[in-house]
N, C-alpha and C positions, 0 to 999 in steps of 0.2 A: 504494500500500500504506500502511494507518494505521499510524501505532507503538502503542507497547502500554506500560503499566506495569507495574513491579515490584510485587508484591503485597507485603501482611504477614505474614510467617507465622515470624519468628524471635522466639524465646520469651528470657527472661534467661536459661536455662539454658546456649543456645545462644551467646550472644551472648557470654556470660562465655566459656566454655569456645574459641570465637572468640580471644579475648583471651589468655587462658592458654597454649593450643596454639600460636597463634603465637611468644610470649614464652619459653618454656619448652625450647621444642626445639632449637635448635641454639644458644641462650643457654649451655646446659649441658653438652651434648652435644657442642660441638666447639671453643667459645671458651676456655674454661679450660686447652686446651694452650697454643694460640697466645699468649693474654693473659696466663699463667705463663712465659713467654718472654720477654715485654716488660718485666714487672713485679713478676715472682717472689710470694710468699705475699702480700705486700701488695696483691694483685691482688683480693685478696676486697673492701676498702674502693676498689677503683675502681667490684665492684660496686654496691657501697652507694651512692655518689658517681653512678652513674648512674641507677638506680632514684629516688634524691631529682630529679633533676632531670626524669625521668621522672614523677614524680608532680607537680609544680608544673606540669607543660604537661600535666596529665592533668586536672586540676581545672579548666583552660579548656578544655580538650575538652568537658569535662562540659557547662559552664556551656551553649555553644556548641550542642552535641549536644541538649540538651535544649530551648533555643529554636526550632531548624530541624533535627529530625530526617531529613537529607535524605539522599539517594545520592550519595555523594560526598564528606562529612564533609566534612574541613579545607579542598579544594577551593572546597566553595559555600560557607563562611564567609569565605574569604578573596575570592571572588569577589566576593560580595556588598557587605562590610564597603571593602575597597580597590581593586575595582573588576578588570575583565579583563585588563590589562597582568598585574597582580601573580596574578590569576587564571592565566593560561596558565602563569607559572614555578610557581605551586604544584600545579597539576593534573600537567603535564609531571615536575614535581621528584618529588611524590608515587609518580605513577602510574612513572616509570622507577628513584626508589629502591626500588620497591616488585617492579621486575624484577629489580634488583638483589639484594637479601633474597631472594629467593625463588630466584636463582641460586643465592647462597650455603646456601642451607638447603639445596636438593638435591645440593650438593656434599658435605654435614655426610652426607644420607644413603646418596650414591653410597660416602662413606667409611667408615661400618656393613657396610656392605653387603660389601665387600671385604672388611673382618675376618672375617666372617660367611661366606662363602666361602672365603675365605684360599689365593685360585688354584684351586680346584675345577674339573675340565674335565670335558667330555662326548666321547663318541666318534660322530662323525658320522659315515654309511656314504657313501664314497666323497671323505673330506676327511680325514679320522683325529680323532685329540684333540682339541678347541678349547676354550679355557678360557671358563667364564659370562661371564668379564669381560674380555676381552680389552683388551691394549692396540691402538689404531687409528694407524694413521699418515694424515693428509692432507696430502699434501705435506710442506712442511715443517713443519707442526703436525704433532706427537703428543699425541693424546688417552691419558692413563694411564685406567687401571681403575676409578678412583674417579671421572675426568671420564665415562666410560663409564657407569657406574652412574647418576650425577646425572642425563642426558640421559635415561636409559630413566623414570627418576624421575616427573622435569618434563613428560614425555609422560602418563602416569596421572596427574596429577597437573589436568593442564589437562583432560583428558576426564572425569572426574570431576565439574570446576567445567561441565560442558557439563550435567549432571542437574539442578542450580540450588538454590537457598538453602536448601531444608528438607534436601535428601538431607546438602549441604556441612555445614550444624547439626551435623545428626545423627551423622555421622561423625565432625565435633571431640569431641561429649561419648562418645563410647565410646572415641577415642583417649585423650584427657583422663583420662579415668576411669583406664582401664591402666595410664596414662602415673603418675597419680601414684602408684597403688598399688604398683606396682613401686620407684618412687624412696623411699618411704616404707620399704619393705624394706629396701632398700640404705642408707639412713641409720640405720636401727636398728643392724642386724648393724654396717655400719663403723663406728659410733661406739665399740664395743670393739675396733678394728683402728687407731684413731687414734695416733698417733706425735708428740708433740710434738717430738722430738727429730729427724723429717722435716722440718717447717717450719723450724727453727730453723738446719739444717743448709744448707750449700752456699751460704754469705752472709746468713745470718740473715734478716730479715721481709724485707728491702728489698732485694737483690743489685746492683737498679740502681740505688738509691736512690729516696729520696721520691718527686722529682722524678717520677717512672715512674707514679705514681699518675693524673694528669689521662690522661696519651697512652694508661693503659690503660682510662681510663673512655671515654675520646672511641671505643676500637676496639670496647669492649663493649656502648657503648650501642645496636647493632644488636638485642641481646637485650631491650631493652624497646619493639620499635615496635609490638607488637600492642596495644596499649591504644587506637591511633588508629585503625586496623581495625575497633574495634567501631562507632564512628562513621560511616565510611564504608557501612556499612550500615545506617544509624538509619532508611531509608525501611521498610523491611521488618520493624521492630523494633516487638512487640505494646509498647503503653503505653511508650513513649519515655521521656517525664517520671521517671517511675519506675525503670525498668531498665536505663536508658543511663547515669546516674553510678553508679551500684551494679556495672554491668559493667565499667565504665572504670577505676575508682578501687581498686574490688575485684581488680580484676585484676594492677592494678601491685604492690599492698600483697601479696599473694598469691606471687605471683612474688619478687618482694623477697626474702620472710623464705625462701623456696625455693631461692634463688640465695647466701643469705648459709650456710645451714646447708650446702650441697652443697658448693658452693666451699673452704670450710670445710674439709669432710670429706677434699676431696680435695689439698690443700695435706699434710694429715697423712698420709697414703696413700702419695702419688708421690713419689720425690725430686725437686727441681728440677733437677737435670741430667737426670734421663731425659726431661723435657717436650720438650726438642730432639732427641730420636730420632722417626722420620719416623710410626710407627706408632702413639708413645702423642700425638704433635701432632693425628694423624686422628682416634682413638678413644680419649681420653684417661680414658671412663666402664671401655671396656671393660676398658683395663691395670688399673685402679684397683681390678676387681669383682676380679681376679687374685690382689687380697691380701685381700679383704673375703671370699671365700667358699674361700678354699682352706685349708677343715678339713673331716673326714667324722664325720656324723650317726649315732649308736648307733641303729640300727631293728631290735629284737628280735636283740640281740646281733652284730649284723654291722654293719661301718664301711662306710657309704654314702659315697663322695663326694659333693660337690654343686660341686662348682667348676665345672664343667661347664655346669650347670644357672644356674646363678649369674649366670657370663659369657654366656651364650644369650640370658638371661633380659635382663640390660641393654643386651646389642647389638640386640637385637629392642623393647625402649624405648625404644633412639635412634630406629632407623627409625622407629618411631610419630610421635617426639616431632618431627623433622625432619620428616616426614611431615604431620602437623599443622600447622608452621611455612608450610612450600610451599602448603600446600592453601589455609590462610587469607589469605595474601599473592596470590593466585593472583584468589580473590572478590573482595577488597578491590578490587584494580587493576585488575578490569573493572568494577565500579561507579564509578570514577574514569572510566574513557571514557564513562559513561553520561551521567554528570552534566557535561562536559563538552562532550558530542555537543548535548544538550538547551538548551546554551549558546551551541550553535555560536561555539564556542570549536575544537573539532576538528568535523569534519566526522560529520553523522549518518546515515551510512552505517554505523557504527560502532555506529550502537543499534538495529539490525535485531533483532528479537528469532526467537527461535529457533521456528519453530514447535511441534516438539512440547514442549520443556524449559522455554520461556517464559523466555528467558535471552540476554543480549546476548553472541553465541557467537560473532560476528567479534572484540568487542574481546576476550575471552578467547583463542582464537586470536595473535593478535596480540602479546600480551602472553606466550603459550607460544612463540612463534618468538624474541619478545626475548631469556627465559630460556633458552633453548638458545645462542644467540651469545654469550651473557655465558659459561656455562658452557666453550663452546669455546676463546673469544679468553682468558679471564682465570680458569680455572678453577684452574688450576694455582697461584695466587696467595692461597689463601682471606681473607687479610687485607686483599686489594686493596678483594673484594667485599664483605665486613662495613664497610670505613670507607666507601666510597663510597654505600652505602645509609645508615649513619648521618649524613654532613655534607649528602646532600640530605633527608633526613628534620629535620633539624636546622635548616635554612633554614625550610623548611616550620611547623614548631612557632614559631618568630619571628614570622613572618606570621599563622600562627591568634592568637597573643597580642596582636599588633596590632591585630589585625582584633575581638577582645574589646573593646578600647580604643574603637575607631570606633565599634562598637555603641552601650556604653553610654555617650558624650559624645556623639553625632549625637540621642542619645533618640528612633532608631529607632522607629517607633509597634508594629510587629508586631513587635520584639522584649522578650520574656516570657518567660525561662529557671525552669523549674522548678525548676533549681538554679542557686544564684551563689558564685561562686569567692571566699573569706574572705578577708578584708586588700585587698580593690580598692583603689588600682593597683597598691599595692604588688609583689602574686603576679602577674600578665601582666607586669610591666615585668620582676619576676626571670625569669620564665619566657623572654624577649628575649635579656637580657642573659646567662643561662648557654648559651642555645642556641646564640647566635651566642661566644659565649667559647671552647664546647668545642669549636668548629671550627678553633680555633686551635693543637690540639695533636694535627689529624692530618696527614699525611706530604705533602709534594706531590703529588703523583702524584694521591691522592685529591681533591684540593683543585681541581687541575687539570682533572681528568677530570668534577668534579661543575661548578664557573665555564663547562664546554663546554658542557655540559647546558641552563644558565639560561640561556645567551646563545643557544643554539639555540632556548629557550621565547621568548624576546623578540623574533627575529628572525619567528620561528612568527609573536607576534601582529600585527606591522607588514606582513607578507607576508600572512597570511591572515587570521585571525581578528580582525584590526582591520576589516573589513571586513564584516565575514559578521555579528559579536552586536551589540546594541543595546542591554546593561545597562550601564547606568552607574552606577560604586561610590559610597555612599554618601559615603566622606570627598571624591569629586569633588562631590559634585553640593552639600555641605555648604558647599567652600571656593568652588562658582559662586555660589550662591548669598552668602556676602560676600564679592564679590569686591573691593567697594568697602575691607572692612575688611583684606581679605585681604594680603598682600606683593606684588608684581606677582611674583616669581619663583616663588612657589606656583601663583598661578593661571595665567600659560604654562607650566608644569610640566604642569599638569591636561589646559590644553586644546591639548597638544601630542600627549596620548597617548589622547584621547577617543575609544570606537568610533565608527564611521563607519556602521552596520548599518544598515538599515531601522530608524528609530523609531516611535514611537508606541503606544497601549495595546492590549492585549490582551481579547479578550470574549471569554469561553468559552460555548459553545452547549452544554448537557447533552441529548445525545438519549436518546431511547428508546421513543418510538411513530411508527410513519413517517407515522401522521394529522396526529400536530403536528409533525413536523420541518420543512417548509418553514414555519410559523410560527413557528417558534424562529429558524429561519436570518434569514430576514427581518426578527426584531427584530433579531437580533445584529448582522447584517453591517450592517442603517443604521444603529445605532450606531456600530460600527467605522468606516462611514465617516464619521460625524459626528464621530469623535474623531480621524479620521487615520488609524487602527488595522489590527487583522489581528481574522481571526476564529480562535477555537480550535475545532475539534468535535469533541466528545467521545460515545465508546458507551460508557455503561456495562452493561457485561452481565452480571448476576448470577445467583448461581450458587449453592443452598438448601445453610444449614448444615449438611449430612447429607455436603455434598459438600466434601474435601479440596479447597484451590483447584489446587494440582499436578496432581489429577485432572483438573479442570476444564481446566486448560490442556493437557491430553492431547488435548480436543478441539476446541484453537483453530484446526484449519484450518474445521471446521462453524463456530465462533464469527464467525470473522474473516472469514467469506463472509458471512454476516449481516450482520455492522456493515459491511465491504465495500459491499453495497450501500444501505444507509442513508445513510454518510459520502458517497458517492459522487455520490448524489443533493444532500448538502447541502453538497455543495463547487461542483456546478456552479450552486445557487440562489445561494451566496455571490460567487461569479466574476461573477454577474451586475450585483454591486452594484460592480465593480472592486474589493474587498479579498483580501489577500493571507488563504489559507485553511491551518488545518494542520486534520489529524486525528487521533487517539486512539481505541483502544479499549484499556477497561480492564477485568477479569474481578475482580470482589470479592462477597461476599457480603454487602455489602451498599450498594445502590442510590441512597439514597438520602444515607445520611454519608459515602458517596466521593464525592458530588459536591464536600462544602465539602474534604474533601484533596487534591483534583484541583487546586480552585479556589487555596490555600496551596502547594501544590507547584510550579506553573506560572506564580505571582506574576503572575494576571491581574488586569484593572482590574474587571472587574463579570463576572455568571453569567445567564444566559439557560437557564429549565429551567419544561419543562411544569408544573403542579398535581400535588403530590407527596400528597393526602389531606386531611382533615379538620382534621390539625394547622395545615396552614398557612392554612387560615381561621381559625386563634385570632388571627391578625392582624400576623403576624410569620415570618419565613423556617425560623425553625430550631425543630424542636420541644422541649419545655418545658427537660428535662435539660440538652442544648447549649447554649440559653437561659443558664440558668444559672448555667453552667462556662466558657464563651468568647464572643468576639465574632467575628462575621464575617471572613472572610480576605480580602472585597472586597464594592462593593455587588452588591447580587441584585435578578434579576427574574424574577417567577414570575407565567405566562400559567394562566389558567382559561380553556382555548379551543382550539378546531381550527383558525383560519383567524385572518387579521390583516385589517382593514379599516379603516383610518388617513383614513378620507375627514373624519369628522366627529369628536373627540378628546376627551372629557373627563377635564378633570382638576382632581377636589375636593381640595382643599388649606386648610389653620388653620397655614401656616408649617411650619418645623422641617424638619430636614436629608434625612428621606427624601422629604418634595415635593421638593429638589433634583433628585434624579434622576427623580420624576414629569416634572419639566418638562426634564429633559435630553434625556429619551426620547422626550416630547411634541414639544420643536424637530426631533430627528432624525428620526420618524416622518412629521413636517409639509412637512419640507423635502423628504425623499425620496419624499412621493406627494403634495404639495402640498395635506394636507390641513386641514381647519381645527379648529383649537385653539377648547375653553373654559373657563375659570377659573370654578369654583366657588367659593363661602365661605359660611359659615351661620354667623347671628347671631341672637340669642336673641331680638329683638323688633325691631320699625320704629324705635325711638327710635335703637339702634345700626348703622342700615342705612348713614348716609352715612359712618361709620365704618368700616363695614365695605369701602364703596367705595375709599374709600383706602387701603385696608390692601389691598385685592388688585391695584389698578392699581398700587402701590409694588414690591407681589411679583411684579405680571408683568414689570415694569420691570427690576427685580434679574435677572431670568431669563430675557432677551431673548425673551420672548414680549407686547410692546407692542401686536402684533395680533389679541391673543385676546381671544374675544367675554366679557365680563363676566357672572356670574351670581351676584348676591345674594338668597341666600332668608332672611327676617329671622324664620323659623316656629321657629326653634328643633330643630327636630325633625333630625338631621343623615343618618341612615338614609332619612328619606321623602323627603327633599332631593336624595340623590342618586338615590332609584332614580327620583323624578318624571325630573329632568334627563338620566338615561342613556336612559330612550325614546325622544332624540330626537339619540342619537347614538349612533356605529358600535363604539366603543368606550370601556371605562372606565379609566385610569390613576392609580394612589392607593396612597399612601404606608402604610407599614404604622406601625401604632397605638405612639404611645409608651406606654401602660399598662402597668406591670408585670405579671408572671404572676400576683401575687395580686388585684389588681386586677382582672384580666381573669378569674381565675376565679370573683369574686364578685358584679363588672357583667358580665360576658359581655365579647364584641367587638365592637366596629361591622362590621368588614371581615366577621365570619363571616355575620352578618344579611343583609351587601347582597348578597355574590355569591352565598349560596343564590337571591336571589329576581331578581337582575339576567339578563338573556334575552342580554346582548353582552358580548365577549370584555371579561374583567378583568384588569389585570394588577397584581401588589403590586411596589412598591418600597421597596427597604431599603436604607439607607446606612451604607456601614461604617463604624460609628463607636465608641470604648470607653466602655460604661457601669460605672458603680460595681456592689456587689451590691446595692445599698439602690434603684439604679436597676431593675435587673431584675425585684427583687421586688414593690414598692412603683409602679413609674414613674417618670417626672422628673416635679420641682415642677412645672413650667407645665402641667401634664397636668390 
């Protein structure tokens, strides 16, 4: 069975509102009792105090997010940036704080819910009264009504996340919506119910003292983790560059001034001693609406109440708002097993994709049986589960800042953040050192429970996952690399915890005509063998913009029987070569630029994909726009051809970096059918011919092709040169044209000329390499 990818289809609307409804809901909703317990009205600037620190590890989110819009967010940056060791506790940490938070929020709701009933029974025939909510006894656990509530929760809650990312969007922005327009009422009306003389009373701002301010920011900062959520979903997020810092940063800033006016509000409201009564700790909106809306409305001379109405109206907002919280944390932390499955880092059995929902419905599963045991064992405790998902969340946020760090010092080539985080290094290093500081002022217990956590991810990747991935983090492969200059305790540090995996590069095969599929596998996999490698094969199956892709994935059992036997066919052609084979099918609208995101997503070494049209005889892989705007996410190789015939090789080459891979493909093609190579070169007259001879036995030399037959044509003419020369071989091999687009719009292209008129398979090669814009447009000087 091939795996499948996650499409694009989450808009900013959704992304943001992601963001919000996570942060919003049980931030509000059920922390301001508890946290007005620890730290009395002073508790509004713990919010403050966490929302600021929330926003300095939000602007390397950004930063991060916008580089590798991936599945997986803080995961694959950390993966990446410090390698799988630090990878498996931040995936693990993420992915179980995030069972955590999402315990806790369906607690927030099971405890609405219970107000909102308030013991209400039913009469069962042949059982008598039973109440909605009963209390459960198991053994010696009892489950109360509000743990009752949670569970039924967290069950809707995960079948929901089973319909997949457009339905989940869509459902936060209508929650969202509600959610604020109702809070917006209740701040108006309360702000004439405000009581100064309530804050000030029952020990004045501070009852615990100052002191109380960090412990109650370290409990509340659970209310700002959705901002990292939108991240975790940036694979599926339309225009990343653009609407993953606007979701992230907006969101925190947003949230903020919502939690400082509410808090606020409700400081002046409640007395501090009633926060310790058991009812207004659960539902501390709903006590609160009890004085905000108990006066009645003149409607054509009759007194209306509305208190009623009032209270309904904000018990029925939490639920949303909780509700929003679970649902979003529920996404997030199955895109966290994706992107870890795909690392095999966890095992990817995990990223079975659902057939009709197109959705990884084992780790969502998984992740709802988690939230159920958290709820059971530690429900009773809501303070337990809020810090416990803030100090692993908060480990997490350290590492993505580090992992900013390794980025930009390594001068990573493919990383290009469309947003960069202001004051570098200043803001990651604070971002470090508050994360790791506010861990300092939450309880043991949490601290304990979360240390169990990372030492179970560590031991995870020495037991398993040291064995199974093969990516090696950047700051490893930076400090092997000096290791001469390096400390000896760094580098045995490095190479004591290096994966152990299958190595070597990656070549992705792009099918999509079963004519030329065993010619694409056949270049691909002697590559792959010539570099070590594995082969990638990819279907992509596209599916006309008229068509929602969710539609489209309604009919991925027809899809995936198609790609089924295509991959199938070109897995046993690749096995033949002895390399290790995966497969992919992926459903997008479009064909042709999911290849190069397939290509960036899977961080393979080079692409193998049939003749994609007319553009790519202008002499270059990508057509003019992408051109452009980016470079290559590996080098490419694109066949004009149904069949491979490696007997007889030519390959025209004038230098420069895409003849590289001409002749890389030319040795692997050579060696695997043992056929014979020729080196072209065209010089302008006879005077420059023995010139020209040393200039190509130098470059066959550099390019371990010493045995290739020599061909200097001194005619000048470079078109007529190669088509004379390709008659009398099986195939052609040539680098695609350094001219810029203007250039090539105003001379034409050589590559478009030869392969209209050439009778044998062509193939272009392109080496990833970064050009300026002046190159793009213009060409490079030696051109």
């Amino acid at each position: 069975m091939s795996d499948e990818e996650l499409a694009k289809d989450l808009g900013l609307l959704s992304a943001l509102t992601i963001g919000i409804g996570t942060m919003i809901g049980a931030g509000i909703f059920v922390l301001p009792g508890v946290a007005a317990q620890e730290a009395g009205p002073v508790v509004v600037v713990s919010f403050i105090l966490g929302g600021m620190i929330a926003m300095v590890n939000a602007l390397s989110v950004s930063e991060l997010g916008t580089a590798m819009p991936k599945a997986g967010g803080a995961y694959y940056y950390i993966n990446r940036a410090l390698g799988p060791l630090f990878g498996s506790i931040s995936g693990m940490g993420d992915w179980i704080g995030l069972a955590f938070a999402s315990a806790f929020y369906c607690i927030g709701f099971g405890g609405y819910l219970a107000d909102l009933l308030d013991g209400t029974v039913v009469s069962v025939p042949g059982i008598g009264t039973v109440a909605l909510l009963p209390t459960v006894a198991l053994g010696p656990l009892v489950l109360n009504e509000i743990q009752i509530g949670a569970i039924l929760a967290g069950v809707i809650f995960v079948g929901v996340n089973y319909i997949g990312a457009k339905e989940t969007g869509g459902i936060q922005t209508v929650i969202v919506t509600l959610l604020l327009g109702i809070l917006t009422i209740f701040a108006v009306v309360g702000f004439f119910s405000f009581d100064w003389g309530t804050v000030t009373a029952d020990g004045g701002l501070a009852p615990e003292g100052t002191g109380a301010i960090l412990p109650g920011a370290a409990l509340v900062f659970v209310s700002y983790l959705g901002y990292a959520k939108i991240a975790t979903v940036g694979e599926e997020l339309k225009d990343p560059g653009r609407n993953l810092p606007i979701a992230i940063v907006g969101s925190v800033a947003i949230v903020m001034v919502i939690y400082t006016i509410l808090v606020s509000l409700l400081m002046g409201l409640v007395p501090q001693s009633d926060f310790f009564l058991e009812h207004v700790e659960n539902a501390p909106m709903s006590y609160a609406a009890e004085t905000v809306f108990d006066y009645q409305l003149d409607v054509g001379g009759l007194d209306v109440p509305i208190l009623g109405v009032g209270v309904t109206s904000i018990t029925l907002a939490a639920l949303l708002a909780t509700a929003s919280s679970a649902n979003a944390s529920i996404l997030a932390s199955a895109r966290i097993n994706f992107a870890m499955g795909r690392d095999k880092i966890v095992t990817d059995w995990l990223n079975e994709i659902h057939p009709r929902f197109a959705t990884p419905y084992r780790s969502i599963a998984i992740t709802g049986l988690m939230i159920v045991v958290f709820i059971v064992a530690l429900g009773a405790d809501v303070e337990v589960l809020a810090k416990a998902a803030s100090v692993l969340h908060l480990v997490v946020y350290a590492l993505i800042n580090a992992a900013l760090i390794v980025f930009r010092e390594t001068e990573f080539p493919d990383y290009d953040p469309d947003f960069r985080v202001p004051l570098y290094p200043i803001t990651p290093i604070m971002g470090i050192v508050l994360s790791l500081g506010l861990i300092a002022f939450m309880q043991r217990i949490e601290i304990v429970l979360s240390i169990g956590f990372v030492i179970f991810a560590i031991v995870w990747y020495f037991v398993y996952a040291r064995n199974k991935t093969d990516r090696q983090g950047l700051l490893a492969n930076y400090v092997l690399e000096r290791s001469e200059e390096m400390p000896d305790s760094a580098v045995n540090a490095v190479s004591a915890v290096q994966p152990q995996g299958s190595a070597g590069p990656r070549v992705m095969v792009a099918l999509s005509n079963p004519r030329t599929e065993r010619a694409l596998i056949t270049l691909g996999s002697a590559l792959a063998r010539a570099k070590g490698g594995s082969v990638l094969a990819t279907h992509i199956v596209q599916v006309p913009d008229q068509t929602p892709l969710q539609k489209g994935a309604e009919h991925i059992d027809q899809l995936s029987s198609e790609s089924e036997r295509l991959l199938e066919s070109a897995r046993s052609s690749a096995e033949t070569f002895g390399v290790d084979v995966e497969t992919k099918t992926i459903v997008s609208h479009r064909s042709f630029e999911e290849v190069f995101d397939a290509a960036s997503t899977h961080d393979v070494d080079a692409v193998v994909m049939g003749w994609g049209g007319s553009s790519l005889g202008e002499g270059r892989i990508e057509r003019p726009l992408d051109e452009l705007t980016h470079d290559l996410p590996c080098d490419f190789l694109v066949l004009d051809g149904k069949s491979i015939d490696a007997s007889r090789i030519l390959v025209p080459t004038a230098g420069g970096d895409d003849s590289d891979v001409s002749a890389e493909v030319a040795r692997a093609l050579s060696a695997e059918y043992d056929g014979e190579v020729s080196l072209l070169h065209v010089v302008d007259d006879s005077d420059q011919r023995a010139e020209g001879e040393a200039f190509i036995r130098d470059w066959a030399a550099d390019h371990g092709l010493e045995d290739a037959s020599i061909i200097v044509d001194d005619t000048g003419d470079v078109e007529g040169a190669i088509e004379r020369a390709a008659a009398d071989h099986s195939m052609v091999i040539i680098g695609a044209t350094r001219r810029g687009l203007l250039s090539r719009l105003v001379r034409g292209s050589l590559v478009f000329g030869v392969i209209d008129r050439l009778e044998v398979p062509v193939l272009l090669a392109e080496k990833r390499a970064s050009r300026s814009l002046r190159e793009r447009v213009l060409g490079r000087r030696d051109e």
